[in-house]
VOTI-265521 format. One record per residue (C-alpha): residue number from 1; x, y, z. Coordinates in steps of 0.5 Angstrom, whole numbers, plus 500, padded with zeros to 3 digits. Example, Ala and Ser with C-alpha at 12.3 -4.5 7.8 and 13.67 -1.06 7.14 Angstrom:
(node 1,(525,491,516))
(node 2,(527,498,514))
This chain:
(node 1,(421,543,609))
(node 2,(423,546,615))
(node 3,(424,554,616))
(node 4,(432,553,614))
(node 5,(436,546,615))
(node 6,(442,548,619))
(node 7,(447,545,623))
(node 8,(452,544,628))
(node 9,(460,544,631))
(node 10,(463,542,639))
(node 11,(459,542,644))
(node 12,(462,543,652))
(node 13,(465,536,655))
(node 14,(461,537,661))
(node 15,(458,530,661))
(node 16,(450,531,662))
(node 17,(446,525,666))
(node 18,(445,520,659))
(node 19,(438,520,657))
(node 20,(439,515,652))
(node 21,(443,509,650))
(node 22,(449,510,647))
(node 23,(447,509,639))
(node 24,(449,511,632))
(node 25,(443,511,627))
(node 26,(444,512,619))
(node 27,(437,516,616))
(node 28,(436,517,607))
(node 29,(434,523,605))
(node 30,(430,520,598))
(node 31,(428,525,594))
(node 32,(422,522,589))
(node 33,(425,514,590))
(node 34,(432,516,590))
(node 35,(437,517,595))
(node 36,(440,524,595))
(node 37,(444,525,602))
(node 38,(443,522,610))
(node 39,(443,524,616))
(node 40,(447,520,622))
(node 41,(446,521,628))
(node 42,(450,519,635))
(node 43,(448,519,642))
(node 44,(454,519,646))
(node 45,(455,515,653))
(node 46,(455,522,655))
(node 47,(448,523,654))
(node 48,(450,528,647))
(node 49,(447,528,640))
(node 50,(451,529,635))
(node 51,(448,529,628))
(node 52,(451,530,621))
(node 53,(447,532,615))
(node 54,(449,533,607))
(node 55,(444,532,601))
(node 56,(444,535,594))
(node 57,(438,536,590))
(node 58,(437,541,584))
(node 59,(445,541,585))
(node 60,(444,544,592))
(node 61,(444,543,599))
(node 62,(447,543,606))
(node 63,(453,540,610))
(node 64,(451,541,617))
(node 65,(454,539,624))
(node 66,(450,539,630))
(node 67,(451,538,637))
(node 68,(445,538,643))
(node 69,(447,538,651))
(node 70,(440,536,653))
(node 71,(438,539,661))
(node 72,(435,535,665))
(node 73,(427,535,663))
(node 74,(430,535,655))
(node 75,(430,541,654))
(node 76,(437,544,651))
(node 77,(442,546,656))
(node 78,(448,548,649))
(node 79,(447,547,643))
(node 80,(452,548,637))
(node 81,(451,548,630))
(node 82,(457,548,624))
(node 83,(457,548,615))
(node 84,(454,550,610))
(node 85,(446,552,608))
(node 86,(443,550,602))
(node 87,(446,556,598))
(node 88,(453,556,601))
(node 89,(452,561,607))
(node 90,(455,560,614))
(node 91,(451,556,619))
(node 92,(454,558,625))
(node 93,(449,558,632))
(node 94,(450,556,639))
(node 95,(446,557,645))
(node 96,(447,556,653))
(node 97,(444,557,659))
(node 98,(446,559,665))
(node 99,(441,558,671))
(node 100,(435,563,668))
(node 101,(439,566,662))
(node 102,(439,564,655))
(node 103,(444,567,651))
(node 104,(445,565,643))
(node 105,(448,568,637))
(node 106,(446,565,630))
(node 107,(446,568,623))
(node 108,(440,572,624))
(node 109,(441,575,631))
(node 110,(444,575,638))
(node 111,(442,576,645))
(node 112,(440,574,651))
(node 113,(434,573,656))
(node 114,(432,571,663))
(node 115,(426,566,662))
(node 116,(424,563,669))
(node 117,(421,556,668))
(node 118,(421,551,663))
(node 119,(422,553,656))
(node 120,(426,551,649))
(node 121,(431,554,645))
(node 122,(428,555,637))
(node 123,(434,554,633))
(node 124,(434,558,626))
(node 125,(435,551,623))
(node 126,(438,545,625))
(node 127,(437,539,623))
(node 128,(433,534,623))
(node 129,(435,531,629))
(node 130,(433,538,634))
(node 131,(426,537,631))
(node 132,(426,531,634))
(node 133,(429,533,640))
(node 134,(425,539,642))
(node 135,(418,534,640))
(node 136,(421,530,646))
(node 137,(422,536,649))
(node 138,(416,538,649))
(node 139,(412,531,650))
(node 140,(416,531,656))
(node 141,(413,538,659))
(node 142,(407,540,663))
(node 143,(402,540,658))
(node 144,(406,539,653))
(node 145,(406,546,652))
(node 146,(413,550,653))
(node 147,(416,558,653))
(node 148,(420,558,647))
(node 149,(427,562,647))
(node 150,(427,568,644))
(node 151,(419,569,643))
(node 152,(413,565,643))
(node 153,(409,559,646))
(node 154,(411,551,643))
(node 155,(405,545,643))
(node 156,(405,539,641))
(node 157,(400,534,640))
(node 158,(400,527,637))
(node 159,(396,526,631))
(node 160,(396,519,628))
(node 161,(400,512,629))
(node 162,(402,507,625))
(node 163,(406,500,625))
(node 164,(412,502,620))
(node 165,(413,495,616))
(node 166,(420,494,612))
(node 167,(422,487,610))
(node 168,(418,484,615))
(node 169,(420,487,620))
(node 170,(415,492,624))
(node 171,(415,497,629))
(node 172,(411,503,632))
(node 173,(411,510,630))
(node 174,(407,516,632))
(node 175,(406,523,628))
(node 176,(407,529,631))
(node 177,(405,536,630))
(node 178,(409,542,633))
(node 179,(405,549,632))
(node 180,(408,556,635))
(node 181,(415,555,631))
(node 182,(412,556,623))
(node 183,(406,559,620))
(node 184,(405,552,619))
(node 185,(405,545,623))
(node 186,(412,543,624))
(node 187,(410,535,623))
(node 188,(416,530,625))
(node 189,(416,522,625))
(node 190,(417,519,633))
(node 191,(418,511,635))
(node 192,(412,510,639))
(node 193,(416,507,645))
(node 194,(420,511,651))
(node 195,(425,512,648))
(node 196,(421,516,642))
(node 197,(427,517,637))
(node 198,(427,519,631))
(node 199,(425,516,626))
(node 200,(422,520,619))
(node 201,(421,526,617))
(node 202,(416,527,610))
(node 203,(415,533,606))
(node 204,(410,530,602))
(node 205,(410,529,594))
(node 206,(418,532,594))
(node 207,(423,530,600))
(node 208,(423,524,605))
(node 209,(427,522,611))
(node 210,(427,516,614))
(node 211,(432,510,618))
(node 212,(435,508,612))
(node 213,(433,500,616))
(node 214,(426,503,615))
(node 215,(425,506,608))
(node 216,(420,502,605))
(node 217,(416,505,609))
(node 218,(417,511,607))
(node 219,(411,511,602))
(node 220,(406,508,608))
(node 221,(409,514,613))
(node 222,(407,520,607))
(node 223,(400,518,607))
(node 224,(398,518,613))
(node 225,(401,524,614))
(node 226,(398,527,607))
(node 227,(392,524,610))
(node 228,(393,527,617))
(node 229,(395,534,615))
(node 230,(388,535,610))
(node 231,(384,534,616))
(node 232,(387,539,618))
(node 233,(386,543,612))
(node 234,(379,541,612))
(node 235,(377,543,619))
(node 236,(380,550,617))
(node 237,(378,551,611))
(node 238,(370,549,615))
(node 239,(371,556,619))
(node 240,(375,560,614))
(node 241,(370,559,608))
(node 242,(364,563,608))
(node 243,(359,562,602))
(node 244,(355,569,602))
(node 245,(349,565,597))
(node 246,(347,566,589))
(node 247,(347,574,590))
(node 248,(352,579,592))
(node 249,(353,587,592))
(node 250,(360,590,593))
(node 251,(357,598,595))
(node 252,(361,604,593))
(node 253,(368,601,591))
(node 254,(373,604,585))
(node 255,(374,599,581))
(node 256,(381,598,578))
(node 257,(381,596,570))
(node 258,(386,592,569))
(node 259,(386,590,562))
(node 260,(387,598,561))
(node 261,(391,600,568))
(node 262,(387,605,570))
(node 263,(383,606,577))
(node 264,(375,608,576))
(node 265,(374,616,579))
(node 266,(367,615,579))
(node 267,(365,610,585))
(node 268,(361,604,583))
(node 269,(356,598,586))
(node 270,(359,590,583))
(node 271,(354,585,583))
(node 272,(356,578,583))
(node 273,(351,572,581))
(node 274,(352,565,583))
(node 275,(360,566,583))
(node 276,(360,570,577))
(node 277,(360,578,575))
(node 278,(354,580,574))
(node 279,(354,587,573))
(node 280,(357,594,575))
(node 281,(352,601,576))
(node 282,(354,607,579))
(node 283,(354,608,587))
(node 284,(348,610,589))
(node 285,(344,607,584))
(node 286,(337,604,586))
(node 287,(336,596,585))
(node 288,(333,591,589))
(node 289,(337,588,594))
(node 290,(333,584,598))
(node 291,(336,578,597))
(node 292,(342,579,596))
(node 293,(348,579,601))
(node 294,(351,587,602))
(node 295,(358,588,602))
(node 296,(360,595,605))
(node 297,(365,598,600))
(node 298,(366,604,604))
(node 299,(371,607,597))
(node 300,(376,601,598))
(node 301,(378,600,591))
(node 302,(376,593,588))
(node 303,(381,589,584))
(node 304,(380,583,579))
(node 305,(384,577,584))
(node 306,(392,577,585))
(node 307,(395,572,581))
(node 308,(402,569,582))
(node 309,(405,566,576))
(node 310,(410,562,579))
(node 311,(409,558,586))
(node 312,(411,551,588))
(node 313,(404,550,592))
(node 314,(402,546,598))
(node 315,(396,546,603))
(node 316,(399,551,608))
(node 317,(402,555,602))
(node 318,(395,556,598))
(node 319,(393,558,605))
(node 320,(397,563,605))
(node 321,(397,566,598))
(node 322,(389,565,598))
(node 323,(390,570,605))
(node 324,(395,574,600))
(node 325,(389,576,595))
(node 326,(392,571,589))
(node 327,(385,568,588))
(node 328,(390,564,582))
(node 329,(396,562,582))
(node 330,(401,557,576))
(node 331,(404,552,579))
(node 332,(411,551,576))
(node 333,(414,544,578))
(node 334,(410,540,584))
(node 335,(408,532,585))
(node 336,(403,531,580))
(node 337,(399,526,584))
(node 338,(399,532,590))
(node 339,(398,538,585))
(node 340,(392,533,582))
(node 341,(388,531,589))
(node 342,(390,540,593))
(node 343,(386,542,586))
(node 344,(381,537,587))
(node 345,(381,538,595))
(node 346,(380,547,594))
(node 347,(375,546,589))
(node 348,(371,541,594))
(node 349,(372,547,599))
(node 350,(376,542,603))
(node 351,(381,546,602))
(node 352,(383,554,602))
(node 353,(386,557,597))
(node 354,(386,559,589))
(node 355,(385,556,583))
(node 356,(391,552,581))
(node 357,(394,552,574))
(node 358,(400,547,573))
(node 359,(406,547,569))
(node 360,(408,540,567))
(node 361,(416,540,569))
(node 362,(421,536,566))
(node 363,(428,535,568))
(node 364,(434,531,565))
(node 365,(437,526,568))
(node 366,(443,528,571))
(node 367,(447,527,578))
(node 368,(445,535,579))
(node 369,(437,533,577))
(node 370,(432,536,581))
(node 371,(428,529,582))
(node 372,(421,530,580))
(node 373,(416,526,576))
(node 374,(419,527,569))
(node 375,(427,526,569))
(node 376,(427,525,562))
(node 377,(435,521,558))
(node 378,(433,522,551))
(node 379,(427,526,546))
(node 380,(424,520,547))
(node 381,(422,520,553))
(node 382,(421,528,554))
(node 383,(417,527,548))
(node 384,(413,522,552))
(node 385,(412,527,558))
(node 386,(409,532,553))
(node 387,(404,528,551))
(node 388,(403,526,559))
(node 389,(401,533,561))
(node 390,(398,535,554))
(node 391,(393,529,555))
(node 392,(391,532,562))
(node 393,(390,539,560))
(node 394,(396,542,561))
(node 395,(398,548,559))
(node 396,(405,550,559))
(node 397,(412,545,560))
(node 398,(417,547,564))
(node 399,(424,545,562))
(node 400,(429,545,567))
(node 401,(437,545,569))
(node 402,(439,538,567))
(node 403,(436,537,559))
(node 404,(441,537,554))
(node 405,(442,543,550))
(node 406,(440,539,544))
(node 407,(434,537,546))
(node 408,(430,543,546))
(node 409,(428,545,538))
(node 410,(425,537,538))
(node 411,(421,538,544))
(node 412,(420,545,544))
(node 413,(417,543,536))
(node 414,(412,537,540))
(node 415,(409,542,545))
(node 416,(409,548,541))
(node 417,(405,541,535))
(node 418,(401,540,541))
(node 419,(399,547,542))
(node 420,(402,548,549))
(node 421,(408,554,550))
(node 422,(414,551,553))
(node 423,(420,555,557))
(node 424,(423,555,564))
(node 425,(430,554,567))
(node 426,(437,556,560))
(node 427,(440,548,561))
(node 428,(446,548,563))
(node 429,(451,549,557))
(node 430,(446,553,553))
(node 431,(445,560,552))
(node 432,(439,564,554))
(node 433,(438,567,546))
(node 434,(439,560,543))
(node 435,(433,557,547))
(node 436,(430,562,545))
(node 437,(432,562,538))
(node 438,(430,554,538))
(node 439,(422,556,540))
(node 440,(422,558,548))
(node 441,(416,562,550))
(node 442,(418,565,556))
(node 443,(425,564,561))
(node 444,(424,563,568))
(node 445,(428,568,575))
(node 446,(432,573,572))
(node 447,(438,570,574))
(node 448,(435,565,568))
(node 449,(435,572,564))
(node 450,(442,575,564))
(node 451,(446,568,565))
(node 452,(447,570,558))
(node 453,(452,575,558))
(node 454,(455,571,564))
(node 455,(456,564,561))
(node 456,(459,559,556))
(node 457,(458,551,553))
(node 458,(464,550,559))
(node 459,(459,553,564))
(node 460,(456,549,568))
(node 461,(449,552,571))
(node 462,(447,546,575))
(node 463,(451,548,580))
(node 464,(451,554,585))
(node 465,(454,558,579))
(node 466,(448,559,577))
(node 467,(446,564,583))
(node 468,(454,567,585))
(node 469,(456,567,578))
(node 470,(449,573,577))
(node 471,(451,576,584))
(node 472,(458,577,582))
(node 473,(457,580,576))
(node 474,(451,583,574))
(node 475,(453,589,577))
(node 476,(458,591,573))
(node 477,(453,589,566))
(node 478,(453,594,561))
(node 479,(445,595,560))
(node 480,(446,599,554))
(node 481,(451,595,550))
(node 482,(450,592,544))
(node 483,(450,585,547))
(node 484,(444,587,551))
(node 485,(440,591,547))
(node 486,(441,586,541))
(node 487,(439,580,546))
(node 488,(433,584,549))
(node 489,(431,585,541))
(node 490,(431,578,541))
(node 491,(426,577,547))
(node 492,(421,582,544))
(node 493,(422,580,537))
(node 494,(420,572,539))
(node 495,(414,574,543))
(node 496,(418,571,550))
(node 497,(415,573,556))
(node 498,(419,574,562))
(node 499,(418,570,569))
(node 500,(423,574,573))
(node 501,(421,572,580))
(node 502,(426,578,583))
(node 503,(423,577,591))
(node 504,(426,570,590))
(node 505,(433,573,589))
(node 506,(433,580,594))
(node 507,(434,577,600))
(node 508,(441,572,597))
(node 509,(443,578,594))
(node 510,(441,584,599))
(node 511,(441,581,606))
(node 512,(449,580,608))
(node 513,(449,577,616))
(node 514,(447,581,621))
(node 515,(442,585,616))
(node 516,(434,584,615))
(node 517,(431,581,610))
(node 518,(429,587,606))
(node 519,(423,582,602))
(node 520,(419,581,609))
(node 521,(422,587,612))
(node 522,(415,589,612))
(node 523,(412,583,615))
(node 524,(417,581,619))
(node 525,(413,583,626))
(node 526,(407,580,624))
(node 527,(409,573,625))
(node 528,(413,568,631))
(node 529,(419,570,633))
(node 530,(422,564,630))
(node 531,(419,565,623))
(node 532,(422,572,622))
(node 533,(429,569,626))
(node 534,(430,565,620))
(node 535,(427,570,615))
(node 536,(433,573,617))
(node 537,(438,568,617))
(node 538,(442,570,610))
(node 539,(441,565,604))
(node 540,(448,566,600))
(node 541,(455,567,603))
(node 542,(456,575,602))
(node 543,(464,576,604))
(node 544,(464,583,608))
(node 545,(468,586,601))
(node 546,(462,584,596))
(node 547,(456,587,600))
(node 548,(457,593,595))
(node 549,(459,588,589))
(node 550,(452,584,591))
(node 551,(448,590,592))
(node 552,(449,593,585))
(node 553,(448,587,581))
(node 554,(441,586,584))
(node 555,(440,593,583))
(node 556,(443,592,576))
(node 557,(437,586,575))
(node 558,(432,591,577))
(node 559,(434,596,571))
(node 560,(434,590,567))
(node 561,(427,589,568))
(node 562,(425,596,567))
(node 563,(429,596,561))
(node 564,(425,590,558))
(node 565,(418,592,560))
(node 566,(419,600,557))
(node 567,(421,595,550))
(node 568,(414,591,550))
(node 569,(417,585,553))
(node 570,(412,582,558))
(node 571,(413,582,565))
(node 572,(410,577,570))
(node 573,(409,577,577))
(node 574,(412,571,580))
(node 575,(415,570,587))
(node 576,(418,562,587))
(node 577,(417,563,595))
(node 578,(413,564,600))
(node 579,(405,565,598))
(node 580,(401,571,601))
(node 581,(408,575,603))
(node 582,(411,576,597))
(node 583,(407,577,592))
(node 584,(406,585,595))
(node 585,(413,585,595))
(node 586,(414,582,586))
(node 587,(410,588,585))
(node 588,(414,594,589))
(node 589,(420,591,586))
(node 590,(417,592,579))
(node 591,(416,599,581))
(node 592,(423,600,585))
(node 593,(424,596,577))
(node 594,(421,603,573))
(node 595,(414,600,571))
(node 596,(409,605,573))
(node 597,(404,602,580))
(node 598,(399,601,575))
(node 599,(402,597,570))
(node 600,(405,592,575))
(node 601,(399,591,577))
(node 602,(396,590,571))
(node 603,(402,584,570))
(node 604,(400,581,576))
(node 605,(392,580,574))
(node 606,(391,582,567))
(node 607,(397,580,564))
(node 608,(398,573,568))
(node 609,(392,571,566))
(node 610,(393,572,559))
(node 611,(400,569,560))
(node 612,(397,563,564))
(node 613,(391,561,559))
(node 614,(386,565,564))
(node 615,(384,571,561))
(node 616,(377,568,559))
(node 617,(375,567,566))
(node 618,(379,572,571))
(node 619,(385,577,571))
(node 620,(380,583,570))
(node 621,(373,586,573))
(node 622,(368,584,567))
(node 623,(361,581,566))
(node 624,(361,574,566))
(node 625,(368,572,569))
(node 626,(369,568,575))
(node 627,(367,573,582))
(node 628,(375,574,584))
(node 629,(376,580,587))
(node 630,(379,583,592))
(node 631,(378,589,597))
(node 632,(384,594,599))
(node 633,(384,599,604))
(node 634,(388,605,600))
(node 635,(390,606,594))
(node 636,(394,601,591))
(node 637,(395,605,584))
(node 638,(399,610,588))
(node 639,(402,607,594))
(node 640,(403,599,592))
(node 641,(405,597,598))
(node 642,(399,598,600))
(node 643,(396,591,597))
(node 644,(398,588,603))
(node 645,(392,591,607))
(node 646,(386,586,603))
(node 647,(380,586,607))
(node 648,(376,582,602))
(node 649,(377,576,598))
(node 650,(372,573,594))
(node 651,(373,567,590))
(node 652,(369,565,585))
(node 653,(363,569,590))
(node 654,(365,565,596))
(node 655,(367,570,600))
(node 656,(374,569,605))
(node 657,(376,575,611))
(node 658,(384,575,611))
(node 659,(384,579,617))
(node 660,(381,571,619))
(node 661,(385,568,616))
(node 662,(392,570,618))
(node 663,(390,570,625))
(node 664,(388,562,624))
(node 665,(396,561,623))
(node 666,(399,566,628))
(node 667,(399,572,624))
(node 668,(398,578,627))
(node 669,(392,581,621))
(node 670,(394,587,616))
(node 671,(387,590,615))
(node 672,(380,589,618))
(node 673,(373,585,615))
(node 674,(368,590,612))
(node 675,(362,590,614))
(node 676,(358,584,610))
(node 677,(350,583,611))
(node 678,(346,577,609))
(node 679,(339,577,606))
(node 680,(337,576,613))
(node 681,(340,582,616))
(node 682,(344,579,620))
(node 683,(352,580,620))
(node 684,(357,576,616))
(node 685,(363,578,621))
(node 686,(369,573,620))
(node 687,(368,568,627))
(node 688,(373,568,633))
(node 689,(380,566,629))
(node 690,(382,559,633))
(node 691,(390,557,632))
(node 692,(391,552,626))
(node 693,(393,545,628))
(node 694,(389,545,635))
């Protein structure tokens, strides 16, 4: 999906020279075959676009206005933005220019600059109408290249054409990438004519965009474009992936144990055989290595493969979380024919990222639905989805916001008869203890968590409810009540685990406007300007009088993790966000939360593995498991934060360089390679890294 989907108000009614014909154009926003909202857009006789966008998915989305005055050469003279984003915070933006001078105001920030020449305002958001305008702008510019404003260098390039068909009707369409504005292409559907108007916009597996006229071929467009973007991927993971042969040794590392949480004093060499840990020696000790590649260590300390416990994967996000340190990830909702082919494609080596174990999600049917593959009406058919993903060897179900409260003791008692745990999102109108009470195994987010306290058979959590209600209220719970020591009895008695996902709720709960985004603060300059700007834009209206109300909530989350951790309840680490970033972030927060360095790391290998089915081939540093391991400057155990400097992943012994891997992307590395010798003595360095998508 774009970076943020924002919008738009009034333009000036200085008339422009009109570059197209005076239209208006209705799109769908589909979601899973069903239609969630539109989009229309307006092209005065003034030359002026005006587009509206509102769709509801998951019981959220935007409202959004958005008016683009273009200059001459297509680029944006004004621009104005107006509505609500998706989780209900003000979108306002505008942007001018005067002669050499851009000036803007956002949610994210406001400035001005002097660009001479050419150059093209990047919006924090828009809608899929300014993605449109600015692919014309920039086809319309010498080299297809542009200045971007605040910062960077914009690109286009064509990437596949088709004749889009629809009730007999046929016409030509192209795809085109934009790269410099994300860490991943920004892909968009124009008509192959002069006009190049905007006709599609495809997330595939989740969320479509077309001309209404045109939806039919809605599914064709996702293909070539799936088809497009994995080779794409292919071309990466060629240059990214370094095979270092059957034998390897890791010289002079301190090994983290993570079953125990403890760092090894005593440095050791670990040798890797045909992707599997073959032994561990002390440093120094004299064994032939003539055939094996040498990885210098240097006294970096060596851990077993991060694992995320809750993403929503995609080839760009595996990239990212892969470059991160997370050798595994669980995927807890995706399009299952996707999730399937990117599991297939990374195993092949035709993709980068880390091993995928899939949660099978069912949802209810209900205006509210998040639309995926199982939107179950009654136990029957979430009974039949059970079997679906038992018989494809899943091993865990996710229950989401629309399944009916009565629903969960059947279906729980069928997956549990199958020997799968079940858990997820608290259904709206039910309690978090009485899912629990009716056989859940774990909760999802920690919103999920305390909702409990916050809600009744009246509440309906399919709403925004279910993040403003926590926001507002949390700060004032009572940690030592009753209520909460009986209910966090409760989660330790049953055995539930707990999936908290805290960075998926710090920036809504701790970034009113005007402020940084505190979970990637410390990233934020290493990637493009319009990447940190959306970073900064606020996610949830924030009133300057409930700061300090939000703030004391998300402190009280935190105390609440800690609490529950102290009492044996598992905690794991999970982000529900953007991959590679943000697991660092999961495990900081923990410790921010109470839980020593060394148990949150344990709860991202050790304990996500156990949680996830895994622990048999990965989670920790032992003879005969997968080679997952990775290779941090510093000591993690005392200063966590220092897991965003991963100089060495190794995925099943296959060796990848994040410093490589990050500015293959557009992101300024963290840490550099160590040295690595093949058998012939000559030097596996990561090669020159080239920007993705060129």
């Amino acid at each position: 999906m774009p970076r943020k989907l924002l919008a738009a108000g009034l333009l000036s009614a200085l008339v422009s020279t009109p570059l197209f014909a005076a239209t208006t154009t209705e799109y769908q926003v589909i979601f899973s075959g069903s239609v969630g909202g539109k989009q229309v857009t307006t092209v005065g006789d003034d030359g002026v676009l005006r587009a509206t966008l509102s769709y509801r998915n998951n019981g959220r989305g935007p409202d959004y206005e958005e008016v683009i005055r273009l200059a001459p050469d297509r680029t944006f003279d004004r621009y104005d933005l107006k509505g609500t984003s998706t989780f209900g915070a003000s979108a306002a933006e505008s942007f001018s220019r005067r002669g050499n001078t851009f000036t803007w105001k956002s949610p994210a920030d406001k400035g001005n600059v002097t660009v001479s020449g050419p150059a093209l305002y990047v919006p924090v958001g828009g809608t899929f109408e300014s993605t449109a305008a600015s692919a014309r702008a920039l086809l319309a510019a010498p080299g297809q290249t542009l200045t971007g404003v605040p910062g960077g260098v914009l690109r286009i390039d064509k990437i596949a054409s088709v004749q889009a068909s629809a009730n007999g009707a046929q016409v030509p369409v192209a795809l085109y990438a934009i790269t410099g504005v994300d860490i991943s292409p920004t892909y968009v559907w124009l008509t192959d004519d002069d006009s190049r108007r905007f006709f599609a916009w495809v997330y595939p597996g989740y969320m479509q965009v077309i001309e209404a006229r045109w939806a039919p071929a809605a599914a064709e467009l996702e293909r070539v474009q799936k088809e497009a973007d994995t080779k794409l991927i292919a071309n990466l993971a060629k240059r990214l992936t370094h095979p270092l042969g059957d034998s390897v040794v890791i010289r002079n590392v301190r090994v983290f144990d993570s079953e125990r949480a403890t760092l090894a004093t005593a440095p050791q060499d670990v040798y890797v055989f045909q992707g599997r840990i073959a032994a561990l020696y002390p440093a120094g000790t004299d064994a032939p290595t003539t055939d094996a590649a040498v990885i210098d260590g240097a006294g970096r300390v060596l851990m077993p493969g991060l694992i995320d416990s809750h993403v929503h994967d995609s080839h760009w996000n595996a990239l990212l979380e892969l470059a991160g340190g997370a050798t595994s990830v669980r995927d807890m909702g995706s399009d299952n024919a996707f999730l399937a082919e990117l599991q297939q494609q990374i195993a092949a080596g035709e993709a980068v990222g880390p091993r995928i174990v899939a949660a099978g999600f069912i949802e209810g049917d209900s205006p509210f639905a998040a639309r995926a593959d199982f939107v179950v009406k009654n136990v029957d058919d979430a009974r039949a989805a059970v079997d679906w993903y038992a018989q494809r060897g899943f091993r865990q179900i996710k229950i989401y916001n629309s399944f009916r409260p009565e629903w969960i003791e059947p279906t729980v008692k069928y997956a549990h008869e199958r020997g799968m745990r079940i858990g997820g999102h608290i259904p709206a109108f039910m309690r978090a203890d009485q899912a629990v009470a009716a056989g859940y195994d774990e909760i999802q987010h920690i919103n999920q968590t305390v909702l409990q306290f916050f809600t009744d058979d009246k509440t309906d959590t399919r709403t925004l409810a279910r993040f403003y209600l926590v926001a507002e209220k949390a700060g004032g719970l009572d940690l030592s009540s009753p209520a909460v020591q009986q209910y966090l009895l409760l989660l330790k008695d049953r055995k539930v685990s707990l999936d908290v996902t805290l960075t998926a709720f710090e920036a809504m709960m701790m970034q009113p406007q005007g402020t940084a985004n505190p979970t990637f603060e410390m990233v934020a300059e290493h990637v493009p300007s319009s990447l940190s700007r959306a970073w900064a834009t606020p996610e949830m209206e924030i009133p300057p009088a409930k700061v300090a109300v939000y703030r004391q909530s998300f402190e009280r989350l935190l105390e609440f993790t800690g609490m529950a951790w102290k009492m044996g309840i598992p905690i794991l680490a999970g982000t529900d966000n953007i991959g590679g970033f943000t697991l660092p972030r999961e495990i900081e927060l923990q410790v921010k939360a109470g839980i020593p360095p060394t148990e949150a790391l344990k709860n991202a290998t050790w304990t996500n593995a156990l949680y996830s089915g895994t622990l048999d081939e990965t989670g920790s540093i032992t003879r005969g498991k997968r080679a997952d391991l990775i290779l941090v400057d510093g000591d993690p155990t005392t200063n966590v934060s220092d897991l965003r400097r991963v100089s060495l992943v190794m995925r099943d012994g296959v060796a990848y360089y994040p410093a490589e891997m990050w500015e293959a992307i557009g992101v300024r590395r963290f840490a550099d390679p160590p040295a690595v010798k093949l058998p012939s003595a000559a030097t596996a360095a990561p090669r020159a890294a080239a920007s993705a998508g060129r």
